[in-house]
C-alpha positions in Angstrom: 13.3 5.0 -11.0 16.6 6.0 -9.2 19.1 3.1 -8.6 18.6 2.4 -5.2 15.2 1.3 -5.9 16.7 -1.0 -8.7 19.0 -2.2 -5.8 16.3 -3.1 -3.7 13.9 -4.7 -6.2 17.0 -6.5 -7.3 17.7 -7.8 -3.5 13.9 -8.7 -3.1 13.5 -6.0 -0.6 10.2 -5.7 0.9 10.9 -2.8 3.8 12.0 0.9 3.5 12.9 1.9 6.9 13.7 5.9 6.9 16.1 7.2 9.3 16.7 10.6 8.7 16.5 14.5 8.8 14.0 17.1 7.5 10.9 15.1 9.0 9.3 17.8 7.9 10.3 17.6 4.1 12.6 15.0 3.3 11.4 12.0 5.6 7.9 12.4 4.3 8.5 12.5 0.7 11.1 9.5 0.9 8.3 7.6 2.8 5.4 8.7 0.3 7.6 7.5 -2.7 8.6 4.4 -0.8 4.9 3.7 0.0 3.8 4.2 -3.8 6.7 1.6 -5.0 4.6 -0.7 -2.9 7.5 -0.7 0.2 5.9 -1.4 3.8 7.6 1.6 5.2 8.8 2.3 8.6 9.8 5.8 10.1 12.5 5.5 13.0 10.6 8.8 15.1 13.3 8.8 17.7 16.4 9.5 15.0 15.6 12.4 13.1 15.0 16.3 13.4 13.7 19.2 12.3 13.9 22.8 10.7 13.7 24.9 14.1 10.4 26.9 15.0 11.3 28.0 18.3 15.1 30.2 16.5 16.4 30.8 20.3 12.7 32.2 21.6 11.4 34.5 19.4 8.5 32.5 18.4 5.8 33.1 21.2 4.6 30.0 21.0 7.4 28.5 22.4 8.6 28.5 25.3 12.7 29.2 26.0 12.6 25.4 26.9 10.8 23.8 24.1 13.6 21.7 21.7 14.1 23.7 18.7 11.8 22.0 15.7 9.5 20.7 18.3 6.4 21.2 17.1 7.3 20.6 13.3 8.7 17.3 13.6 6.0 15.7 15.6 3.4 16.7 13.2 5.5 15.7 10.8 5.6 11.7 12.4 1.7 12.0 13.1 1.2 13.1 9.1 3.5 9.8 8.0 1.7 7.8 10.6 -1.4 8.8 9.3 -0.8 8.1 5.2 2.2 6.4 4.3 4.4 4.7 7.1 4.4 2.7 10.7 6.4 5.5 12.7 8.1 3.4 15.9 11.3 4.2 18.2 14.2 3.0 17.4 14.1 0.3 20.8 10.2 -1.0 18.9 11.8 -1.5 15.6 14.9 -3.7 16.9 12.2 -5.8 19.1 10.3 -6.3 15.8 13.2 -7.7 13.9 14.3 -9.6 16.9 10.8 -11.3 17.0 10.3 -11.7 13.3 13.5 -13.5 12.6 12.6 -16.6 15.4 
């Protein structure tokens, strides 16, 4: 009951789309909580990031070229995907408001 959610019951919002950091943490929980105030949520996967796994190759299961929360942040997306949210790119999302609005 925070007063953004007043704001968007108050402006007849039906959507919660979630670009942020922290998809392993913060993205998930905002979505969950979106989800469970009855919000069609939608996770932007290409515009957020991660806490960093690989900390400049000391993790073996990394390679020296793997991005740095790698492996983190796309679980995170499949874990949202899989319980609370659509996850798209960025380019999806824009053709689905393009297309719903004609």
């Amino acid at each position: 009951e925070t007063a953004f959610n007043s704001w968007l019951l108050e402006a007849n919002c039906e959507y919660l789309v979630i670009n942020g950091s922290s998809t392993g943490n913060c993205v998930p929980t905002t979505a969950r909580d979106g989800f469970e105030l009855g919000y069609k949520v939608i996770v932007l996967a290409d515009s957020g990031t991660a806490i960093p796994l690989n900390r400049g190759g000391r993790n073996p299961a990394y390679d020296k070229d793997t991005p740095e929360g790698y492996g983190q942040y796309w679980e995170g997306l499949r874990n949202i995907q899989a319980q609370y949210a659509d996850v798209m790119s960025t380019a999806e999302f824009i053709d689905l408001v393009n297309n719903s609005s004609n």
